[in-house]
PDBQT receptor file of N, H, CA, C and O in Angstrom, charges set to zero:
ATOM      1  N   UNK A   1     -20.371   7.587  31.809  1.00  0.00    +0.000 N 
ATOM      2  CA  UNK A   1     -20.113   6.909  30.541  1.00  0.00    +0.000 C 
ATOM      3  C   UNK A   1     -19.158   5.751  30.790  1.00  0.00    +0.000 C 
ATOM      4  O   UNK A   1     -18.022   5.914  31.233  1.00  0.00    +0.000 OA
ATOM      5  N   UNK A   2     -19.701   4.537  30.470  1.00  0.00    +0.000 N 
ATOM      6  H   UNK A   2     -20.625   4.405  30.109  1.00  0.00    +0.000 HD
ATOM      7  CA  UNK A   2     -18.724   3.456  30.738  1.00  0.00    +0.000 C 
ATOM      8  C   UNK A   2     -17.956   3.242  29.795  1.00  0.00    +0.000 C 
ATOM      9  O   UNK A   2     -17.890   4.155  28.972  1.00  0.00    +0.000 OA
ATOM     10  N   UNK A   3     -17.089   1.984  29.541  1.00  0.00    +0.000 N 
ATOM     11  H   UNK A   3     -17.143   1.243  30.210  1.00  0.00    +0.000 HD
ATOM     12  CA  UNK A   3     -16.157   1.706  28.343  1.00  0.00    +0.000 C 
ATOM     13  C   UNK A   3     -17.003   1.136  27.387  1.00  0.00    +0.000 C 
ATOM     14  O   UNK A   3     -16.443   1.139  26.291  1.00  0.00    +0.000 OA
ATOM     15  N   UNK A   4     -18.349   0.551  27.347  1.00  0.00    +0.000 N 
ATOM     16  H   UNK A   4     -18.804   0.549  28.238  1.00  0.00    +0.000 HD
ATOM     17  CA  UNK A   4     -19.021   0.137  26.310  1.00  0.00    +0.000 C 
ATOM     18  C   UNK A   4     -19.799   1.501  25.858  1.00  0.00    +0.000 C 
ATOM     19  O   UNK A   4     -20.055   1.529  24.654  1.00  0.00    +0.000 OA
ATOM     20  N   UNK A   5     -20.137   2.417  26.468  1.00  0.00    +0.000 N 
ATOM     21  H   UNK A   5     -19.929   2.394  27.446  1.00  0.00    +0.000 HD
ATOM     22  CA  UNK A   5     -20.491   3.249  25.506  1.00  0.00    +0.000 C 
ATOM     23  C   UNK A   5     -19.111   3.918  24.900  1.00  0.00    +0.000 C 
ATOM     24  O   UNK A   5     -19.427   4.416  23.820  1.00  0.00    +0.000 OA
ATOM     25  N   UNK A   6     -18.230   4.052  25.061  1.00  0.00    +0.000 N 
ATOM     26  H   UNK A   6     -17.973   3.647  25.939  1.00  0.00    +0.000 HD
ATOM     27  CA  UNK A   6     -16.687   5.097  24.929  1.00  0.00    +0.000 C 
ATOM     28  C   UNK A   6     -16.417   4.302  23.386  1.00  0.00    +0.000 C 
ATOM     29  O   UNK A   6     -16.090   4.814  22.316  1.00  0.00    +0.000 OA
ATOM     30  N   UNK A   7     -16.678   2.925  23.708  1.00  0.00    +0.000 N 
ATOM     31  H   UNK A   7     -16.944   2.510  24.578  1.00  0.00    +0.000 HD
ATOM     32  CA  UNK A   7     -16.604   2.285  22.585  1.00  0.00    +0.000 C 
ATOM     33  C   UNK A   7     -17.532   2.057  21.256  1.00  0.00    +0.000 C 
ATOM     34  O   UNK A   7     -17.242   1.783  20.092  1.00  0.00    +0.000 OA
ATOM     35  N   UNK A   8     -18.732   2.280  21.907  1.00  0.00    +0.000 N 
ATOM     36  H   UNK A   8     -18.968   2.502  22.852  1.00  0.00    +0.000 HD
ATOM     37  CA  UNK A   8     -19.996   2.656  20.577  1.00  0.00    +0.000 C 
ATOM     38  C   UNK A   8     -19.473   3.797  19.800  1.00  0.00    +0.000 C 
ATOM     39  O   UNK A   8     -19.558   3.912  18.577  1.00  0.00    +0.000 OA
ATOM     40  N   UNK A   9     -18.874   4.702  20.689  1.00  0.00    +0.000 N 
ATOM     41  H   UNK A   9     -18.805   4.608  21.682  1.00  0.00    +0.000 HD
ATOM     42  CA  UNK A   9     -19.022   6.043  19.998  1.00  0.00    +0.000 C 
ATOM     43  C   UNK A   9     -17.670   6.303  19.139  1.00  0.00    +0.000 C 
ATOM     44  O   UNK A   9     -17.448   7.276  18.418  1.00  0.00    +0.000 OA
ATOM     45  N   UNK A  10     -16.899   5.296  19.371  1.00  0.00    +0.000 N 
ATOM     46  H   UNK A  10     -17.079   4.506  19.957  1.00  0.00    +0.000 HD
ATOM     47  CA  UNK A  10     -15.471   5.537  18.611  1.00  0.00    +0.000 C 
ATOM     48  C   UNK A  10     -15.766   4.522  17.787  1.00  0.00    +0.000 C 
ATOM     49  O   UNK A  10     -14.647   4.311  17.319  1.00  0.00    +0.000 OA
ATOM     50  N   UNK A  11     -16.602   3.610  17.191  1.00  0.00    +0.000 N 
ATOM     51  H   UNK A  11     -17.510   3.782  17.572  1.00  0.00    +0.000 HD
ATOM     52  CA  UNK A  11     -16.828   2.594  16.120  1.00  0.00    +0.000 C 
ATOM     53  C   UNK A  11     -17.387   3.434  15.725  1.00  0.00    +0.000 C 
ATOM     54  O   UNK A  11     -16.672   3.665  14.749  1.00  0.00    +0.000 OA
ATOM     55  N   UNK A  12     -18.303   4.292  15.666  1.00  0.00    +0.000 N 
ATOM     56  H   UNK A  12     -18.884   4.104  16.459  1.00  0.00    +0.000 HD
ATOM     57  CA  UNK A  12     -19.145   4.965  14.819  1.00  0.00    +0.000 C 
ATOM     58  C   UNK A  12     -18.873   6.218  14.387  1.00  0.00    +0.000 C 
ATOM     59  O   UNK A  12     -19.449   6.760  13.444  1.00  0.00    +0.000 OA
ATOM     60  N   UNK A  13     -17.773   6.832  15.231  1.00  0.00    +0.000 N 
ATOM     61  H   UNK A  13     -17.305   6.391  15.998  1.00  0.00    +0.000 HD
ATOM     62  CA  UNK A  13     -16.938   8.191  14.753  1.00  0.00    +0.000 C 
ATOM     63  C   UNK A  13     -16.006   7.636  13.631  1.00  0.00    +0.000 C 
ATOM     64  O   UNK A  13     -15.734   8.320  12.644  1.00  0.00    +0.000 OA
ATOM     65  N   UNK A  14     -15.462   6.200  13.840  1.00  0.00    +0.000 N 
ATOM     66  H   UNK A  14     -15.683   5.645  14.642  1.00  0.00    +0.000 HD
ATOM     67  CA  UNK A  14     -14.900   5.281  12.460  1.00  0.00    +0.000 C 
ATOM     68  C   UNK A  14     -15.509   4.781  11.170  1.00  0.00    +0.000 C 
ATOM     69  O   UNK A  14     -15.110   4.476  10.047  1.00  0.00    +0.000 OA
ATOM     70  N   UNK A  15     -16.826   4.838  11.929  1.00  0.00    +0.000 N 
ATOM     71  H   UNK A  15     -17.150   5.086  12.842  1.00  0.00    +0.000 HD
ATOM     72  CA  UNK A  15     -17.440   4.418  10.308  1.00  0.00    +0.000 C 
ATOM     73  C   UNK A  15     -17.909   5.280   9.749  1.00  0.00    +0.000 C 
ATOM     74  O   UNK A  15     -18.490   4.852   8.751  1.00  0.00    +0.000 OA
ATOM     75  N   UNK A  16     -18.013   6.845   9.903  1.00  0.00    +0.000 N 
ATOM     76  H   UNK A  16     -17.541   7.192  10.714  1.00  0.00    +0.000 HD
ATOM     77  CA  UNK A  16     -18.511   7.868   9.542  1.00  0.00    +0.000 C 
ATOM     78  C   UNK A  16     -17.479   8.465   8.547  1.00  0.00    +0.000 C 
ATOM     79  O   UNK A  16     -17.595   9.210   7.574  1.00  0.00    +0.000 OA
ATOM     80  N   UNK A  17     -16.426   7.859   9.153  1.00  0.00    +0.000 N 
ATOM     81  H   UNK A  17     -16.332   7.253   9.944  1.00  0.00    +0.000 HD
ATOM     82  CA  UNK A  17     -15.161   8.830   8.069  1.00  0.00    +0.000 C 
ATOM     83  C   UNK A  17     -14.874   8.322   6.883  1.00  0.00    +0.000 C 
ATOM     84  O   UNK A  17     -13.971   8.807   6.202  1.00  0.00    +0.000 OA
ATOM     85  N   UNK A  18     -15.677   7.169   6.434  1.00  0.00    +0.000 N 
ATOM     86  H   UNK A  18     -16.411   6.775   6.987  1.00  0.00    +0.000 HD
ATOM     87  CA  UNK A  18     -15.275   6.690   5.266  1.00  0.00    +0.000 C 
ATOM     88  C   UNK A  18     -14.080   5.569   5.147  1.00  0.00    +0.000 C 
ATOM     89  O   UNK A  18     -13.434   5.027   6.044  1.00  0.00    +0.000 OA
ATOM     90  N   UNK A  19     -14.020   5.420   3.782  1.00  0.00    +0.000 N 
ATOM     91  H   UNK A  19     -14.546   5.860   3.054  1.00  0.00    +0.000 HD
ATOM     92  CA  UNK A  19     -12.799   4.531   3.675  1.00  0.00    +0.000 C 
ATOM     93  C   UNK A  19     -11.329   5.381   2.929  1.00  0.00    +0.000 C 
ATOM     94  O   UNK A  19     -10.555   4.883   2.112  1.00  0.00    +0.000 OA
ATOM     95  N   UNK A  20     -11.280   6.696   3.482  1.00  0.00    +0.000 N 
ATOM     96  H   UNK A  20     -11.909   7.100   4.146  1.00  0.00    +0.000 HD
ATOM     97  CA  UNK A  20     -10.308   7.303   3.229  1.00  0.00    +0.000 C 
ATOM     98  C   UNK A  20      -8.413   6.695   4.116  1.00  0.00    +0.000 C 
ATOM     99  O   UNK A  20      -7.469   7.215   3.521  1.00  0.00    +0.000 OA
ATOM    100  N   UNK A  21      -8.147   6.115   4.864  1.00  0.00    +0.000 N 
ATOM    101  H   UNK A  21      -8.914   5.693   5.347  1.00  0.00    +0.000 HD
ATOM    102  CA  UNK A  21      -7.035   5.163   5.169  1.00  0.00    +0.000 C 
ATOM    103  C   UNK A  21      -7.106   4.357   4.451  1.00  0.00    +0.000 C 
ATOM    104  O   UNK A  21      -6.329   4.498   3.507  1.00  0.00    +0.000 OA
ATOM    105  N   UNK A  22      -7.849   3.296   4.414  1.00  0.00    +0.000 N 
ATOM    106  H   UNK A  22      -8.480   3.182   5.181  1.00  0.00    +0.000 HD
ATOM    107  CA  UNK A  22      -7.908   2.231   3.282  1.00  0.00    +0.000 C 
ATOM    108  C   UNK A  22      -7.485   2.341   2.715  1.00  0.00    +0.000 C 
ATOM    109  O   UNK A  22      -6.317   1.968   2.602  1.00  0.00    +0.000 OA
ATOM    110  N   UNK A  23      -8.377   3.167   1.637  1.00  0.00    +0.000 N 
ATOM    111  H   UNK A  23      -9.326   3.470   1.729  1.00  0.00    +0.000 HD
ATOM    112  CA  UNK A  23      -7.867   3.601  -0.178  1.00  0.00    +0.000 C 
ATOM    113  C   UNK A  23      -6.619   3.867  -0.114  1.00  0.00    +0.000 C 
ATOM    114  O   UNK A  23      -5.811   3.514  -0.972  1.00  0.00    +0.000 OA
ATOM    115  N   UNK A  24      -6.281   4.656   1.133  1.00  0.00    +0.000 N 
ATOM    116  H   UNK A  24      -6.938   4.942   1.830  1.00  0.00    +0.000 HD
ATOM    117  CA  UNK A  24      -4.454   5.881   1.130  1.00  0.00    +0.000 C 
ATOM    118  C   UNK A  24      -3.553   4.615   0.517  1.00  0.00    +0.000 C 
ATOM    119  O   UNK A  24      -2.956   4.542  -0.557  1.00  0.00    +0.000 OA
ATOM    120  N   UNK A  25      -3.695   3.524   1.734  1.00  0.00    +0.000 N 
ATOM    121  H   UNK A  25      -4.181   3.583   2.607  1.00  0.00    +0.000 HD
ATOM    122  CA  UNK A  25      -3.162   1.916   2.292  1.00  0.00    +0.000 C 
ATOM    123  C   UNK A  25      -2.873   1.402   0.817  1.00  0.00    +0.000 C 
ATOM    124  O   UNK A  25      -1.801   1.324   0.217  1.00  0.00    +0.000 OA
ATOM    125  N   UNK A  26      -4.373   1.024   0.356  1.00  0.00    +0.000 N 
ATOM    126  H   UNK A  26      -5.243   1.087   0.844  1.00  0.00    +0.000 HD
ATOM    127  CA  UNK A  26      -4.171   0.316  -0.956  1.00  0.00    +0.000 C 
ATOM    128  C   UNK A  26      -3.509   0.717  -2.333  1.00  0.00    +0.000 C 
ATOM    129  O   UNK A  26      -2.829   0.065  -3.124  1.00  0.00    +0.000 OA
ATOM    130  N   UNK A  27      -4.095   2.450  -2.333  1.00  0.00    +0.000 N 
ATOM    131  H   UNK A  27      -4.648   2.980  -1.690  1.00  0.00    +0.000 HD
ATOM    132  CA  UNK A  27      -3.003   2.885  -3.461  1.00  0.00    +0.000 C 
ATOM    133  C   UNK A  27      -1.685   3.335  -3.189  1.00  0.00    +0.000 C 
ATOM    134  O   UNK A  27      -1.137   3.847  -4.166  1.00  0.00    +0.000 OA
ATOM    135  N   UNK A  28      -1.008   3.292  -2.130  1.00  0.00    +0.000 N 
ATOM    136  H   UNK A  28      -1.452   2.876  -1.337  1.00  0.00    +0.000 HD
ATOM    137  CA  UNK A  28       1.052   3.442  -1.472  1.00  0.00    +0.000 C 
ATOM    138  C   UNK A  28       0.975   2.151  -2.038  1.00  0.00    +0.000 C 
ATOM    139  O   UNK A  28       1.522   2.137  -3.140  1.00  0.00    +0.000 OA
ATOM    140  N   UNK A  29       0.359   0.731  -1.602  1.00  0.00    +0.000 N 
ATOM    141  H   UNK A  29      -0.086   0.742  -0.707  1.00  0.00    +0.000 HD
ATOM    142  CA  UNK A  29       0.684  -0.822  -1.893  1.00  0.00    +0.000 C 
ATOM    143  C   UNK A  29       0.795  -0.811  -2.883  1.00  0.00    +0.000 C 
ATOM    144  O   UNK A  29       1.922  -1.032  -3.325  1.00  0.00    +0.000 OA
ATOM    145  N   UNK A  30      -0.379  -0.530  -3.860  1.00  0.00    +0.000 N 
ATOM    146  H   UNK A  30      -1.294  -0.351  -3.501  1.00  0.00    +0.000 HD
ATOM    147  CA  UNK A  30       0.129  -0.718  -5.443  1.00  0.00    +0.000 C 
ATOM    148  C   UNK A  30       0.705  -0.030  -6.287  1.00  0.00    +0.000 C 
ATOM    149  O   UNK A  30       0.892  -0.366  -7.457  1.00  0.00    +0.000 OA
ATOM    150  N   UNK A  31       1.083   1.128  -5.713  1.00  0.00    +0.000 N 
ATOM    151  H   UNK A  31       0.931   1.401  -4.763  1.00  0.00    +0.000 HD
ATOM    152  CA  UNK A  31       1.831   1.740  -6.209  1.00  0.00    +0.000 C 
ATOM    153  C   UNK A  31       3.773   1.343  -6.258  1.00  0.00    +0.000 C 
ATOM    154  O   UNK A  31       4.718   1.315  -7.047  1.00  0.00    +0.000 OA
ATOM    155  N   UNK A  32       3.438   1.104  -4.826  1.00  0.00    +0.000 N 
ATOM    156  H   UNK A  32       2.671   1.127  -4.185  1.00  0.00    +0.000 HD
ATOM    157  CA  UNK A  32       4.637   0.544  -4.793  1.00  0.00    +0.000 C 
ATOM    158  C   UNK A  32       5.309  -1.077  -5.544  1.00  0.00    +0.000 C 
ATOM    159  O   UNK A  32       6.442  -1.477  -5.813  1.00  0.00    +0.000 OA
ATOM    160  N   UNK A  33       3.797  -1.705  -5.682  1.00  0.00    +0.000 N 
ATOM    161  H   UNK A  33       2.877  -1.381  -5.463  1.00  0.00    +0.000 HD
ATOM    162  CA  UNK A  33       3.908  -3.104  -5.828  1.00  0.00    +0.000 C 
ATOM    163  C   UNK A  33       4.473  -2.908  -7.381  1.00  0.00    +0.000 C 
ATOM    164  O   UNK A  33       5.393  -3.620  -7.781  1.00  0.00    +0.000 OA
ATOM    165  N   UNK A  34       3.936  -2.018  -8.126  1.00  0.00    +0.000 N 
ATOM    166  H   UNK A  34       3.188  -1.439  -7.801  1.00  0.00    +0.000 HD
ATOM    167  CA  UNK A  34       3.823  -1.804  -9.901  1.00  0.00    +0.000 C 
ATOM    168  C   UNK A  34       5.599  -1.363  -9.817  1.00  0.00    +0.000 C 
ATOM    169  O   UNK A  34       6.468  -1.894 -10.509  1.00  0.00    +0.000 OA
ATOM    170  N   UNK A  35       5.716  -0.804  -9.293  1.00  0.00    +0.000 N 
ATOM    171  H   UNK A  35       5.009  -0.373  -8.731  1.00  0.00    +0.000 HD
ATOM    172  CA  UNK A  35       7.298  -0.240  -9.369  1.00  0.00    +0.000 C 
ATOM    173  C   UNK A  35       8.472  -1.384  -8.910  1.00  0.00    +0.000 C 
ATOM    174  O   UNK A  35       9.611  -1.526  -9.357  1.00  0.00    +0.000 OA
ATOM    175  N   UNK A  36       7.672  -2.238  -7.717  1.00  0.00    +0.000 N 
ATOM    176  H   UNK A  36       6.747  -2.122  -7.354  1.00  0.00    +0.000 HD
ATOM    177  CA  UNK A  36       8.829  -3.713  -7.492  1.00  0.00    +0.000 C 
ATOM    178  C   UNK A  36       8.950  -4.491  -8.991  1.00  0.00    +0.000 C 
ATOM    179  O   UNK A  36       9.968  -4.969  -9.491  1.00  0.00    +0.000 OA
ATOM    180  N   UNK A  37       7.685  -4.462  -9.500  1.00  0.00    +0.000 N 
ATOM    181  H   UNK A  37       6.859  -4.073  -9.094  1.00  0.00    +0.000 HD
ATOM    182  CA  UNK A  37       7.285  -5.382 -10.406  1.00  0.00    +0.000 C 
ATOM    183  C   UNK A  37       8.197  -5.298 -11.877  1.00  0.00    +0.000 C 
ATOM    184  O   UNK A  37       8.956  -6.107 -12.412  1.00  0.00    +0.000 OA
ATOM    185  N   UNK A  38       7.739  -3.913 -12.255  1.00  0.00    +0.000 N 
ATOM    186  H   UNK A  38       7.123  -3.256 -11.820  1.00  0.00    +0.000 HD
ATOM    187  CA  UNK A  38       9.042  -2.625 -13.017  1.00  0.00    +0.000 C 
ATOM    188  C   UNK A  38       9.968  -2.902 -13.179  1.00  0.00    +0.000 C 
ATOM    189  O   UNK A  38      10.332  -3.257 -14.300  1.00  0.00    +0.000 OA
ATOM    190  N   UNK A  39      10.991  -2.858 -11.861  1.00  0.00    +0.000 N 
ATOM    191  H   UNK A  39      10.696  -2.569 -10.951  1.00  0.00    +0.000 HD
ATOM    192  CA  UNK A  39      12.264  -3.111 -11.788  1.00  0.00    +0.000 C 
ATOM    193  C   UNK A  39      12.523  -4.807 -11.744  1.00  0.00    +0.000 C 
ATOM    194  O   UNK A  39      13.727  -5.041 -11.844  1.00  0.00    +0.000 OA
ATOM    195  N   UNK A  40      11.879  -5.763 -11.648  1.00  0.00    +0.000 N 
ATOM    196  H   UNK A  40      10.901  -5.573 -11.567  1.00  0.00    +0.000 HD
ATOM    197  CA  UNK A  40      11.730  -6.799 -11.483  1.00  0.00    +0.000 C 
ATOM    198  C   UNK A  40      11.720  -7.495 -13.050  1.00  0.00    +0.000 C 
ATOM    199  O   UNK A  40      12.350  -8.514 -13.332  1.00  0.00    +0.000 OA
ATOM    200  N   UNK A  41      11.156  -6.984 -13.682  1.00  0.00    +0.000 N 
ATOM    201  H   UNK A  41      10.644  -6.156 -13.453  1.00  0.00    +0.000 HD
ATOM    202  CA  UNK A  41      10.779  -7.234 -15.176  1.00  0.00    +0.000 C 
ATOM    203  C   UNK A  41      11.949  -6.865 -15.610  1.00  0.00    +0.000 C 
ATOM    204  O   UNK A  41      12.921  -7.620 -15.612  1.00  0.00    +0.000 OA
ATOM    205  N   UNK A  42      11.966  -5.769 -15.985  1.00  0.00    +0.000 N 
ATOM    206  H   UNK A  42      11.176  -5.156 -15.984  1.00  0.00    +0.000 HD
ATOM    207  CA  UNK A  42      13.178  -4.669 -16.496  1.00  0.00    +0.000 C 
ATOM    208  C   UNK A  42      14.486  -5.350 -16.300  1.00  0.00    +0.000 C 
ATOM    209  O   UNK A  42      15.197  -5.607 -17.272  1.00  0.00    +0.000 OA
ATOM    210  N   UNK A  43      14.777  -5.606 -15.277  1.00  0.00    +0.000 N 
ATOM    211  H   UNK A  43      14.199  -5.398 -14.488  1.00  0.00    +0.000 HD
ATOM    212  CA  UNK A  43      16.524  -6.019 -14.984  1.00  0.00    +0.000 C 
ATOM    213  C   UNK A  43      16.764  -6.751 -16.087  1.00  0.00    +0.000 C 
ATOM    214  O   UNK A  43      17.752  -6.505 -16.779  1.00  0.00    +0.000 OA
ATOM    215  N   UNK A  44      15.738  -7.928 -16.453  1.00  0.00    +0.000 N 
ATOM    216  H   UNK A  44      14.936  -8.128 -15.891  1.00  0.00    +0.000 HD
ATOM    217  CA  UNK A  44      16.392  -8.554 -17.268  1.00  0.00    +0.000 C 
ATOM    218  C   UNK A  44      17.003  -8.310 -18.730  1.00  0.00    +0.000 C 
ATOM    219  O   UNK A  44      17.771  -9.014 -19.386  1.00  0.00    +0.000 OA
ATOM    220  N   UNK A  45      16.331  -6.927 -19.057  1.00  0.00    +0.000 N 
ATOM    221  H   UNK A  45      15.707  -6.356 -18.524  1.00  0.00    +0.000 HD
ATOM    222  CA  UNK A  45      16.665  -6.384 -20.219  1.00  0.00    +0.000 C 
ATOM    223  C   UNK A  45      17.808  -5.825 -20.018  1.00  0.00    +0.000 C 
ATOM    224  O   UNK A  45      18.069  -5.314 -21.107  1.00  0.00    +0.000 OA
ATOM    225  N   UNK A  46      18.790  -5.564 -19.192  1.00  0.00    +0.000 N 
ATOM    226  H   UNK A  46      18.578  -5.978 -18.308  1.00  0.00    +0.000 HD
ATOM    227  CA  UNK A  46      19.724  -4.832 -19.495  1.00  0.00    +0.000 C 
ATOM    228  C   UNK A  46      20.758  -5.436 -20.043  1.00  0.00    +0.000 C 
ATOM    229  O   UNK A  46      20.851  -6.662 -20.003  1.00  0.00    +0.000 OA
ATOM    230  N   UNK A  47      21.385  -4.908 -20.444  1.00  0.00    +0.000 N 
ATOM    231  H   UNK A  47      21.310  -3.912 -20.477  1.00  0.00    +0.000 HD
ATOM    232  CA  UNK A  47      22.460  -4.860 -21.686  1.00  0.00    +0.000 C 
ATOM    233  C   UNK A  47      23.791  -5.332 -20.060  1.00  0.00    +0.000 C 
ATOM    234  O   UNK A  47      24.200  -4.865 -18.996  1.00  0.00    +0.000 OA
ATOM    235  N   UNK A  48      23.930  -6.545 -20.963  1.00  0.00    +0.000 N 
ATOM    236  H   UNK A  48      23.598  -6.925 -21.827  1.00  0.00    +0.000 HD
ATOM    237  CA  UNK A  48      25.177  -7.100 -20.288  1.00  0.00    +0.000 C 
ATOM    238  C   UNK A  48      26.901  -6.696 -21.134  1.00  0.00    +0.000 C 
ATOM    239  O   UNK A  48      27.433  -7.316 -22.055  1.00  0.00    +0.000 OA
ATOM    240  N   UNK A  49      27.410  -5.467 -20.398  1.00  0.00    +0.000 N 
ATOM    241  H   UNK A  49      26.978  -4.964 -19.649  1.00  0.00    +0.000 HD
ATOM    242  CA  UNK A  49      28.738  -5.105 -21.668  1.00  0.00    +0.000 C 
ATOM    243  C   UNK A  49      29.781  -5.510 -21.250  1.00  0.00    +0.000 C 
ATOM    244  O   UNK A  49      30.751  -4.902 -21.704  1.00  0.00    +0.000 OA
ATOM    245  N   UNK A  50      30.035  -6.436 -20.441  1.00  0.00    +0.000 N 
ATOM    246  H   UNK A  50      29.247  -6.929 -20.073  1.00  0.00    +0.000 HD
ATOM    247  CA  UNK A  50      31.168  -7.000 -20.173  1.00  0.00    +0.000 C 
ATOM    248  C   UNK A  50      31.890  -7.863 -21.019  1.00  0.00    +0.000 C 
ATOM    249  O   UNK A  50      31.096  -8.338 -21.831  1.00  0.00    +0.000 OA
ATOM    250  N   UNK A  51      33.156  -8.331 -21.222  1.00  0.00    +0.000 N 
ATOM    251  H   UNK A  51      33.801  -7.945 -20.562  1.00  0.00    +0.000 HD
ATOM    252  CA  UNK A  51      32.995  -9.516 -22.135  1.00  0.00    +0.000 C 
ATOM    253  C   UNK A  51      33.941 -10.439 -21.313  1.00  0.00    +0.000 C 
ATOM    254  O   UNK A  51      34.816 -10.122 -20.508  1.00  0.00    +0.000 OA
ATOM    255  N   UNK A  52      33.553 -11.598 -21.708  1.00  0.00    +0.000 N 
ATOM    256  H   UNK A  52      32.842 -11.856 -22.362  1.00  0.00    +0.000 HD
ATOM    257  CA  UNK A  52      34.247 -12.509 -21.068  1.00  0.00    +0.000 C 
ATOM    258  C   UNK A  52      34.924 -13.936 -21.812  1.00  0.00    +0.000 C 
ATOM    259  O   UNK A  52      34.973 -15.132 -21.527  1.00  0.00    +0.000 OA
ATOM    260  N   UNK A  53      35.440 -12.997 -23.008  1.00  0.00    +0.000 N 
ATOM    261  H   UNK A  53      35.400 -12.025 -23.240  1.00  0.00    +0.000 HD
ATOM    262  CA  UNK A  53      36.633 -13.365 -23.904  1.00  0.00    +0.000 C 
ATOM    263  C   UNK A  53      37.655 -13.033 -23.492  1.00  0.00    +0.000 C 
ATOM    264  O   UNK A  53      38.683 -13.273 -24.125  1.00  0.00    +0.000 OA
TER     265      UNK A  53
């Protein structure tokens, strides 16, 4: 078995498994992205109680 077959057979043991990494990949990203975004938005609402009189 040379390295071009070693390599047929591990592209195709990859494409058999689906797009289960992917999806994992894309929903941690947006999950995470919605929560930067969250706190990103949000800050500006907070209540400033300092006074500076």
């Amino acid at each position: 078995m040379d390295h071009t077959d070693h390599l047929d057979h591990l592209i195709s043991a990859a494409s058999e498994q689906g797009p289960g990494n992917l999806l994992r990949v894309v929903l941690i990203v947006g999950v995470l992205g919605a929560v930067l975004l969250a706190w990103f938005l949000l800050r500006g609402y907070k209540q400033d109680d300092r006074t500076d009189d």
